[in-house]
N, C-alpha and C positions, 0 to 999 in steps of 0.2 A: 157604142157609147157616143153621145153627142158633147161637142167641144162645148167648154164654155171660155169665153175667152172675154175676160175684163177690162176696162181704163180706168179709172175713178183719179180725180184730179184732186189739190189742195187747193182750187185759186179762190183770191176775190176779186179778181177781178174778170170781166168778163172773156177778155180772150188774151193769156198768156201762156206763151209757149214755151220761155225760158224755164219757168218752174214746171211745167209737165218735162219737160226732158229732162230738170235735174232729178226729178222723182224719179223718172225712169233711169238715167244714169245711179242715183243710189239703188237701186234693188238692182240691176246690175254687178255694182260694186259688192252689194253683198251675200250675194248669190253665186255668184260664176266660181267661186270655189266648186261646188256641188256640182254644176253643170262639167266642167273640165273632168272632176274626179269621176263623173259619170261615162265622159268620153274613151277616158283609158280604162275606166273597169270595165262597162258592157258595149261598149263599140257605138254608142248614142253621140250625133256630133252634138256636142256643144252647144254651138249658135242655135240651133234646131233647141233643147233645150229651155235655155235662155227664154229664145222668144216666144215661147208657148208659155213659159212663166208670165212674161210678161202682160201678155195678149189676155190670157184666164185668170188671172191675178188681181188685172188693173196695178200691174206694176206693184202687187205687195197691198193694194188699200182697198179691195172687192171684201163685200161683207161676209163672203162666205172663207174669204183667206181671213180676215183681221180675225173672226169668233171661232173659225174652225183651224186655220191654220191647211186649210183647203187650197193651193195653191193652182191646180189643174182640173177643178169642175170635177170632180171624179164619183161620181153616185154611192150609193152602198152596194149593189148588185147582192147575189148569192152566196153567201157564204163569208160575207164578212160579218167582224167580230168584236171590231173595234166600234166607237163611238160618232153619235151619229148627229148630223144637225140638220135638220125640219127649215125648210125655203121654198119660197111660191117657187115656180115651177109651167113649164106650158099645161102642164098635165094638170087635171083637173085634184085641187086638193092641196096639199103640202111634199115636196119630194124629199128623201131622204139623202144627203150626202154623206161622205164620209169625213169624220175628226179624228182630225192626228193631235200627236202632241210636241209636235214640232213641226217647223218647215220643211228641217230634212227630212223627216216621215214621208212626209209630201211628196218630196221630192223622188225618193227611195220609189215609193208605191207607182209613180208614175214610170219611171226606169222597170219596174219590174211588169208594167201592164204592157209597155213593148214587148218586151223581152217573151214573155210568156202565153202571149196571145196571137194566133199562128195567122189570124189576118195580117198582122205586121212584120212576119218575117222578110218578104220582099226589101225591107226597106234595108238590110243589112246588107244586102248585096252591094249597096253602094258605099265610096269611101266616107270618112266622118269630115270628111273638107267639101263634099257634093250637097251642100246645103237646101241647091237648089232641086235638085232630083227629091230627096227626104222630101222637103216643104211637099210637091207637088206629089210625094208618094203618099203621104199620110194622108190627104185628100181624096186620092182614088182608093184607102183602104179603108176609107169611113170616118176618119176621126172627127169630123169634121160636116156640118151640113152644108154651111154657109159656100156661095161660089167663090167666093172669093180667099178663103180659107190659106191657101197657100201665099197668094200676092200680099197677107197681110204678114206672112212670116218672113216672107225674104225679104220685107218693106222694112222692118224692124233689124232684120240681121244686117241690113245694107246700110240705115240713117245709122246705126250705133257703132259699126265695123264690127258686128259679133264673132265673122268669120275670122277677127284676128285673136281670139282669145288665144285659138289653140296654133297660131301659124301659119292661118288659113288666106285665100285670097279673095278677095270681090269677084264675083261671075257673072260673066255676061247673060241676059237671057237670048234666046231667039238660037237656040246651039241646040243640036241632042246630041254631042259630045261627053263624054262621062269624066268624070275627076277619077284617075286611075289609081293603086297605090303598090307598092311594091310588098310581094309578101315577106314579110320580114314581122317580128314581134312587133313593135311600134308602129304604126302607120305614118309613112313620110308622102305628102302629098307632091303628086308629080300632075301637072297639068298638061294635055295633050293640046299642041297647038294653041300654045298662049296669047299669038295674036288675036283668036278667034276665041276663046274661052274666059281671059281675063280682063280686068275691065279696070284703070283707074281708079282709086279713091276716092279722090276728091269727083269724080264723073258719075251724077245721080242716075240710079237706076228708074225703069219707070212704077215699080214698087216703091221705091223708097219716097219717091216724089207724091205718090197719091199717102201713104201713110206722112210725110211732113204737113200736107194741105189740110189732113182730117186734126191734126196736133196743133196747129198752128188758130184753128179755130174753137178749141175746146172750152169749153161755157159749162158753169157749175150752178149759176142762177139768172135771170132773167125777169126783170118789175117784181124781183120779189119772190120768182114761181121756184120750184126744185129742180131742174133739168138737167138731161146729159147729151153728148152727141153720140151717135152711132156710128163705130169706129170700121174701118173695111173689116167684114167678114161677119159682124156682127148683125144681129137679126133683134126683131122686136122681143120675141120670149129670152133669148139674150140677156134683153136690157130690164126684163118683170125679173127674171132668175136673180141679178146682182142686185135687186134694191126690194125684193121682195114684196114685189107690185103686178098684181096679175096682169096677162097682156089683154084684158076689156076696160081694165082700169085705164091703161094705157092708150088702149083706141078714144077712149071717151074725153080724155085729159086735151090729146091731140086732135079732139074733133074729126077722126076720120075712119069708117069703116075697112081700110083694110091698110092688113098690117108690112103689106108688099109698098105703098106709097112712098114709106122711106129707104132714102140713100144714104150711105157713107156721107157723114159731114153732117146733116141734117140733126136740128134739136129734137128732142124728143123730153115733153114736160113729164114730170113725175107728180105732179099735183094740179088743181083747175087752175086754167088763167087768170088773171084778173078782169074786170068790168073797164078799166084802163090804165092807160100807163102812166106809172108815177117816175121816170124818168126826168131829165131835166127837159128834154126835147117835147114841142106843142105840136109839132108836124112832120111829118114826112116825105120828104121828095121821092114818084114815084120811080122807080128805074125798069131798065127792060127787063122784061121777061117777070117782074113782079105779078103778084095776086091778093087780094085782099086776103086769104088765108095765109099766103106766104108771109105779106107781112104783121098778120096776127101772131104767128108763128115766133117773127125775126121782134116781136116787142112783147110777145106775151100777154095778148089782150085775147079774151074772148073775139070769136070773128061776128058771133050778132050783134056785141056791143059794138066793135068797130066798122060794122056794115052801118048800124043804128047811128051810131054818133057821124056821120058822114052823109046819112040821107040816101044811104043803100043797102037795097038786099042782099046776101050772101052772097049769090052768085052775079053780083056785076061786076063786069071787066074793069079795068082801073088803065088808065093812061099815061104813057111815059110821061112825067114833068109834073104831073098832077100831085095836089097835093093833098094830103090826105092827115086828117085830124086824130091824134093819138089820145086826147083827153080832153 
């Protein structure tokens, strides 16, 4: 199965972080019931969980959660029976996912595609407080295309403290130490060599720091145009999957023949640029490492109109300090 893992924001404005993290703190809030009751029923940690909700979700607001109640990208495959909803897709044509009728559906079906599919038994071997082992085991057992797959889940379980839902502690990376647990009915998490293993609260991990960067930038419109950013882990057919925009529509939107070009952070329009910017701003000061597509990009202009209304071709280099005409 390939992840699908969503953001989708409320904002109007264009870079607010306070309202992406209460969206995400609410679908937390109203969520981690399920995820906890899922820790003590099937041995699923929590935080793990959680931020696969999160991540596939868009936090509760992905179009295939709000109309299907889809919370974890989860296809129809063979032999399901339930109800189905039709979303572009990398594959050519329309894909089929599956419709619950509830969240907890959702939720349930995802609990039970662990549990029951023998690629993912590995990960049980580990305690439901080892967040970080899970994150990086679903990773190497497929769930998952994107490289970065895991550092966007322990990037989420560490900015929100997921690992305290259930009692758990912040982990360090750079260990191959395991979080041990005593056999006993309940799992009581004991940490071996705590100096070495657990990590301050308030002390950002380097997941948690690149998931803040990508949040802290998150953009819902641009002169006008439709756009989203591409959150760690996610990929261009990704971002055609949750808004149901083939990824050529995509290449084309963004001017650029391949779909490897974008990074984490990076805008990615959902509809054509503008001819120019209708901002308040007449120019642009240029900065290092700029490109005239970069900053067609960062204003939402077409790059021939903005090479055109400049007196250059697409491909001339641009100069720190240089100014450059937006309309």
């Amino acid at each position: 199965m390939r992840c699908l893992y969503f953001f989708i924001g409320l904002f109007v404005a264009t870079v607010c972080q306070a309202q992406s993290s209460a969206q995400i703190r609410a679908y937390i809030a109203q969520y981690q019931h399920i995820a906890v009751e899922h820790q003590n029923k099937y041995g699923i940690p929590a935080a793990i969980t959680m931020a696969q909700g999160i991540l596939e979700s868009g936090a509760g607001l992905s179009g295939l959660t709000r109309k299907a109640n889809n919370h974890f990208g989860i296809k129809c495959g063979r032999g399901w029976k339930g109800g189905v909803y039709k979303a572009k897709d990398d594959e050519p044509g329309l894909s089929s996912f599956r419709m619950y009728s509830s969240a907890e559906a959702s939720y349930e079906d995802h609990a039970r595609l662990l549990l029951t599919n023998k690629v993912y038994a590995p990960l049980f071997q580990y305690s439901v407080y080892d967040y970080r082992n899970w994150a990086y085991g679903l990773k190497r057992c497929g769930y998952a295309t994107a490289p970065n797959y895991a550092e966007s889940l322990i990037g989420f379980i560490d900015a929100y403290q997921l690992y305290s839902l259930t009692g758990g502690k912040k982990l360090r990376g750079g260990t191959n130490r395991k979080v041990v647990v005593k056999k006993v009915v309940k799992q009581v998490p004991i940490f071996e060599d705590e100096k070495n293993v657990v990590m301050n609260d308030n002390e950002a991990s380097s997941e948690q720091v690149m998931v803040e960067e990508v949040v802290q930038k998150y953009k819902v419109s641009v002169n006008d145009v439709r756009c989203t950013i591409l959150y760690p882990g996610e990929t261009l057919a990704d971002i055609a999957k949750k808004y149901s925009v083939s990824t050529k529509e995509l290449l084309e939107y963004n001017e650029t023949n391949q779909a490897d070009d974008f990074k984490a952070g990076d805008v990615v329009y959902l509809d054509k640029k503008k001819k120019k910017y209708s901002g308040a701003l007449e120019f642009y000061r240029v900065k290092e490492g700029d490109t005239l597509y970069s900053i067609s990009q960062q204003f939402g202009i077409q790059l021939a109109k903005l090479a055109k209304m400049n007196g250059k071709d697409q491909y001339s280099r641009v100069k720190e300090g240089e100014k450059i005409k937006l309309k």
